[in-house]
C-alpha positions in Angstrom: 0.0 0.0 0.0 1.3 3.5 -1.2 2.4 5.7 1.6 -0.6 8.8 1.7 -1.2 11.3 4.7 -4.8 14.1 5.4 -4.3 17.2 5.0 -6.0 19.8 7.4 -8.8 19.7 5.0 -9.4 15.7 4.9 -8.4 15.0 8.3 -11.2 16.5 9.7 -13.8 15.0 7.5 -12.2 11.3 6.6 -15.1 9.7 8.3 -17.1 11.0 4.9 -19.1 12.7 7.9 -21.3 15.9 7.0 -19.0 19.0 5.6 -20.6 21.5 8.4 -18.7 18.7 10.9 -15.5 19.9 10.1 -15.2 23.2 11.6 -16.8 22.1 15.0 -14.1 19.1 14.5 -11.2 21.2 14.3 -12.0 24.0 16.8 -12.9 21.1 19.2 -9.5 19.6 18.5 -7.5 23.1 18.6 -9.1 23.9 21.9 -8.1 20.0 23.3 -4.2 20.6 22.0 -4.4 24.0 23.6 -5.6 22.4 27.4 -3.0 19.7 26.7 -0.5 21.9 25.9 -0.9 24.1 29.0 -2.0 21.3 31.5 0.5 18.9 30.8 3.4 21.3 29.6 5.7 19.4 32.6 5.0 16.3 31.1 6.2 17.7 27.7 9.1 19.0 28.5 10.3 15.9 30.7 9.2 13.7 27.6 11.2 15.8 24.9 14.1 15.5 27.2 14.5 11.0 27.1 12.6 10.3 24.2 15.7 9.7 22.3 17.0 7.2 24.8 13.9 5.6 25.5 12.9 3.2 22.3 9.4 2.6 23.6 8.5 5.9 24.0 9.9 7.2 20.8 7.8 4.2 19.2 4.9 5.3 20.6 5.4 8.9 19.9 5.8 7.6 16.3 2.8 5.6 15.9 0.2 7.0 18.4 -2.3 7.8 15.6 -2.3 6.1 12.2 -0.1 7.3 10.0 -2.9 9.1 7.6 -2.9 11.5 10.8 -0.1 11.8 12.4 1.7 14.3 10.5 -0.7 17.1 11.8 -1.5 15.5 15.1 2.3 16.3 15.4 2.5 19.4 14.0 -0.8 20.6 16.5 -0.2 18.7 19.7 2.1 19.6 21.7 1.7 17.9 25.2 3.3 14.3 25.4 2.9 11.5 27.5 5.3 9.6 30.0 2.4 9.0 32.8 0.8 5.2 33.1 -2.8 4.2 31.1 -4.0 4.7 34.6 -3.1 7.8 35.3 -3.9 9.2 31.6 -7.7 7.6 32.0 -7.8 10.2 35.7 -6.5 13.1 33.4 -8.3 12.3 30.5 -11.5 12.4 32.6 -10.7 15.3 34.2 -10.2 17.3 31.0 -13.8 15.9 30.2 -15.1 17.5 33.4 -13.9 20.9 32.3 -15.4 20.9 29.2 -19.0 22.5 29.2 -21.6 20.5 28.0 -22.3 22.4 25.2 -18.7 21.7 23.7 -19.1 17.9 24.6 -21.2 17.7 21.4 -18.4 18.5 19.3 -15.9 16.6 20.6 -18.0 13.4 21.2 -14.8 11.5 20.1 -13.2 11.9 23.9 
């Protein structure tokens, strides 16, 4: 299979969902890379700092997302992870609780 990657344009609609769904889609991801960024800017910065000397994370880093994504998921997120899946399920819910429920409807996908 031929390597191919979304653009900003496809990425947010590769589900063939409804055009109209792909502004809510990006703001609601901008806005989730923006609290990850600021929330978990520690984690970041102690991630950039081993990821070269830690094979597992810099696989995981690599292949997070597939690959038809992970170009801009790169280029957009900033916030890394070192924490366990336990401790990313308690932060991921507590980024849910912050979000008003109004917003919750665009980014179902959490």
């Amino acid at each position: 299979m031929p390597f191919y990657e979304y653009d900003e344009r496809r990425f947010f609609c590769s589900d063939n969902a409804p055009a109209k769904n792909r502004p809510l889609r990006r703001d609601a991801f901008m806005r989730l890379s923006a609290l990850y960024a600021s929330r978990f800017a520690e984690t970041a910065r102690h991630t950039a700092e081993v990821v070269d000397t830690i094979s597992d994370l810099a696989f995981t880093q690599a292949y997070r997302v597939p690959f038809q994504y992970s170009r801009l998921v790169r280029s957009i997120s900033r916030a890394r992870f070192v924490r366990s899946p336990r401790v990313m399920r308690v932060d991921l819910m507590a980024i849910r609780s912050t979000i008003s429920a109004d917003r919750k409807a665009s980014i179902s996908w959490l």
